[in-house]
C-alpha positions as CSV (number, residue, x, y, z in Angstrom):
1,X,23.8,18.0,-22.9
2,X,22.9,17.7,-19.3
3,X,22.6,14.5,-17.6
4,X,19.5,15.6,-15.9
5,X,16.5,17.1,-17.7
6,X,15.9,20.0,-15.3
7,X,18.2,21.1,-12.1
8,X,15.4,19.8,-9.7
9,X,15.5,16.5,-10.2
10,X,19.2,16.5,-9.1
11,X,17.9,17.8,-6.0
12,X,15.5,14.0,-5.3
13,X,17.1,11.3,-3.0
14,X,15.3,8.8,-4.3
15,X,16.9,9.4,-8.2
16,X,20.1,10.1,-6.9
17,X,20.2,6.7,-5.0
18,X,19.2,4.7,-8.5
19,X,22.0,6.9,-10.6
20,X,24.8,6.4,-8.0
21,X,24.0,2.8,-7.5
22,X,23.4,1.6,-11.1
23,X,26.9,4.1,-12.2
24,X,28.6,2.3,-9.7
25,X,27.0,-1.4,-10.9
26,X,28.2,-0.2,-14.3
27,X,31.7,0.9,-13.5
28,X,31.9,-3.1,-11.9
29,X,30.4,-5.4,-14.5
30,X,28.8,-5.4,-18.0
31,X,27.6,-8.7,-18.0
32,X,23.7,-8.4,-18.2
33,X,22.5,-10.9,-16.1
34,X,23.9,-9.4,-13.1
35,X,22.6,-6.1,-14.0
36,X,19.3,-7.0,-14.4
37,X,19.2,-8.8,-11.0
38,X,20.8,-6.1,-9.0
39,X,19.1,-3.3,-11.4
40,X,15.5,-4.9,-10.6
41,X,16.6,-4.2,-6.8
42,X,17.3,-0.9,-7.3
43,X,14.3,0.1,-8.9
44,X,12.2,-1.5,-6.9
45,X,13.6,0.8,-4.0
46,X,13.0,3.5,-6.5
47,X,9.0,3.0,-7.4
48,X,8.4,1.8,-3.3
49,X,6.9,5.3,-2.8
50,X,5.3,7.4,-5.5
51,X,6.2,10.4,-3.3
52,X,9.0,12.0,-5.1
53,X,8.4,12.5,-9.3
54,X,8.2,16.1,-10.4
55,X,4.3,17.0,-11.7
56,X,6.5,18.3,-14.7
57,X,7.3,14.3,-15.8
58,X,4.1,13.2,-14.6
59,X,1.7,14.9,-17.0
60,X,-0.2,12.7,-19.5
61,X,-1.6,13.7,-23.1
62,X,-5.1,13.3,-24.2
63,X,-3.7,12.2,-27.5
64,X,-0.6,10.2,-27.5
65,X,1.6,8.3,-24.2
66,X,4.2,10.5,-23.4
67,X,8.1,9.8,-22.8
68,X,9.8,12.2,-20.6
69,X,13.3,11.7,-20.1
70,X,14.7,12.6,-16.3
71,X,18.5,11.5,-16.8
72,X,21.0,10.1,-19.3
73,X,24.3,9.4,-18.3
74,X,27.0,11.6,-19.5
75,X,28.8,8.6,-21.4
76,X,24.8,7.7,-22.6
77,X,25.4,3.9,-20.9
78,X,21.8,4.1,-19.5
79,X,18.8,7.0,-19.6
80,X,15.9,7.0,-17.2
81,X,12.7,8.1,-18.5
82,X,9.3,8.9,-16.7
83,X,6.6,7.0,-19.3
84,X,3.3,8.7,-18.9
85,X,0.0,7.1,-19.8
86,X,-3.4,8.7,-20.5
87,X,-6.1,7.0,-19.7
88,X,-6.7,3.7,-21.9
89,X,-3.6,4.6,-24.1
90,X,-1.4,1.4,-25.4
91,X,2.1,1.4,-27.3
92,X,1.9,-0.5,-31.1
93,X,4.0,-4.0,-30.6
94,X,7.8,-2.5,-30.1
95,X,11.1,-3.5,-29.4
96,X,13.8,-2.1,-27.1
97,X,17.5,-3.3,-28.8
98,X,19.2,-2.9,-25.5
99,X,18.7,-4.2,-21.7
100,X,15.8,-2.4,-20.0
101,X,13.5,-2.0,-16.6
102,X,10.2,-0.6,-15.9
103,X,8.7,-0.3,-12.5
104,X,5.1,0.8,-11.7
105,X,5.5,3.8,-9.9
106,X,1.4,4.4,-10.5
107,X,-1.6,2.7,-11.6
108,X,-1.6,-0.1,-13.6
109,X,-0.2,-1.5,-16.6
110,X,-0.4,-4.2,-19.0
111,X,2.5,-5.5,-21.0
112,X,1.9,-8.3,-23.4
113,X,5.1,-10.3,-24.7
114,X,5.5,-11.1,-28.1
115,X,7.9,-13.8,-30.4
116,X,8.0,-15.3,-33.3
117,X,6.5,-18.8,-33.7
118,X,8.0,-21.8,-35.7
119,X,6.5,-19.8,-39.1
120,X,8.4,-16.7,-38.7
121,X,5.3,-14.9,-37.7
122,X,5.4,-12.5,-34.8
123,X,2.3,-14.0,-32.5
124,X,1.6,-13.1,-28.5
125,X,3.9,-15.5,-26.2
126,X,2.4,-16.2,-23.1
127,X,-0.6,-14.3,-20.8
128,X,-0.6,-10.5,-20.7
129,X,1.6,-9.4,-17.5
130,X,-0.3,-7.1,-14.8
131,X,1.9,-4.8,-13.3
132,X,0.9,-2.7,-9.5
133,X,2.7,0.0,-7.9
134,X,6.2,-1.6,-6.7
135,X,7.1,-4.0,-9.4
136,X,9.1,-4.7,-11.9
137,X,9.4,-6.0,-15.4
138,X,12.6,-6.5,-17.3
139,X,13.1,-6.1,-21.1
140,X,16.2,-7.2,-23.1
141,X,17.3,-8.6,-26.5
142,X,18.6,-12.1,-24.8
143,X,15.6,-12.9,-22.9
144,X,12.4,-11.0,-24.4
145,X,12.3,-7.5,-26.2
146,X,9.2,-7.9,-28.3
147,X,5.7,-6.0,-26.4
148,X,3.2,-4.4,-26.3
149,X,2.1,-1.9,-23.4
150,X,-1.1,-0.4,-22.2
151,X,-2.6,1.5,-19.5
152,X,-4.8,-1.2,-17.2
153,X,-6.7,1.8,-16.0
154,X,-9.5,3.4,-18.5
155,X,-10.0,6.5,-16.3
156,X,-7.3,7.8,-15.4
157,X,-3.3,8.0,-15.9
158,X,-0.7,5.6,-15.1
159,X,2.8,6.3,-14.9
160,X,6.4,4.0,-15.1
161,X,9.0,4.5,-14.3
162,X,12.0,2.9,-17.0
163,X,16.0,2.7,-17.3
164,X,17.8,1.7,-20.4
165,X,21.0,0.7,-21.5
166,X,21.2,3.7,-24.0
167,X,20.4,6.8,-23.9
168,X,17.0,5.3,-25.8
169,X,15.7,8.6,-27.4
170,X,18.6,8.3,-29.6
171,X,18.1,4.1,-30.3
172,X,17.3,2.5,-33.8
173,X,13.9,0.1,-32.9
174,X,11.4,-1.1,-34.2
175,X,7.1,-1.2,-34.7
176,X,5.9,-4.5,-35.9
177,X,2.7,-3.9,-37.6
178,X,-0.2,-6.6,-37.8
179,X,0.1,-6.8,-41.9
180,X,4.0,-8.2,-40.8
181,X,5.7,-5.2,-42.0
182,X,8.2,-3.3,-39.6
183,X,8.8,0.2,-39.0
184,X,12.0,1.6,-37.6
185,X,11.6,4.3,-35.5
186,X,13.6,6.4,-32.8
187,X,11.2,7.8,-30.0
188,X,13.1,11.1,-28.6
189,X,11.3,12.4,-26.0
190,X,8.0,14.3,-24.7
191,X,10.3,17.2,-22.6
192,X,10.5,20.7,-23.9
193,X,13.3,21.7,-25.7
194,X,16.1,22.7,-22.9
195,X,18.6,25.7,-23.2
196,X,21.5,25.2,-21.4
């Protein structure tokens, strides 16, 4: 497989910047904490200007959010993914399993935090997060991996911009469904087959 998803994006500055700083993060440490702080910094530099993603990742679908993956390290220790959202589209509650940044590369989005309460029952921890253009929202199994994401915008598409600790087509999660039950799923990805 190749890392990237098409030969172009090899050619951005902006991506290669993210890949050769968070490689380099990962070649130094594994401990999470520090790669979510320094992470966070790097995409922030990476979703500053919304000048640089391919139209090709940056299409919405009138029917479903779309997941377009534009890199996956060759020893799959991270993936980033372009997540594209049509207009007043929102993810079921979902979990992650592994560390996991998104930054708001454009237009809004809402990501509500869920946990389980003292009853075992999966319930909505804490207001809805707002996220602009520029920030950044972390995900992970030791701090918070339960949500549920929307488009804030209900004319017109929003777009994130998300690295993972996996290659997280390929990852085992999970849908937790109103009635309690839970779903596993693995998500693969919106791109067109690619022939090498």
């Amino acid at each position: 497989m190749m890392p990237f998803a098409d030969h172009s994006l090899a050619r951005i500055p902006q991506l290669q910047n993210f890949i050769l700083s968070l490689s380099n993060l990962l070649e130094e440490t594994q401990d999470e904490s520090i790669i979510i702080s320094s992470g966070t910094v790097f995409m922030e530099q990476l979703v500053r200007t919304d000048d640089w993603l391919p139209d090709a990742f940056a299409q919405p679908d009138p029917g479903k959010y779309q997941q377009f993956l534009l890199y996956v390290d060759p020893q799959e220790s991270f993936s980033i993914v372009s997540f594209v959202w049509g207009p007043g589209q929102f993810t079921p509650v979902h979990d992650h399993t592994v560390w996991g940044l998104v930054g708001l590369l454009r237009g809004c989005e809402i990501s509500q935090a869920y946990d389980y309460n003292d009853e075992g029952i999966l319930i909505p921890s804490g207001p809805a997060v707002t996220m602009m253009p520029g920030e950044v929202e972390v995900v992970s199994p030791t701090t918070g991996d339960i949500h549920k994401v929307s488009n804030g915008l209900n004319d017109q598409p929003s777009i994130s911009i998300h690295v993972y600790g996996a290659d997280i087509g390929k990852v085992r999660r999970h849908i937790f469904r109103e009635d309690g039950t839970v779903k596993e799923f693995i998500s693969g990805y919106s791109n067109p087959p690619v022939t090498e």
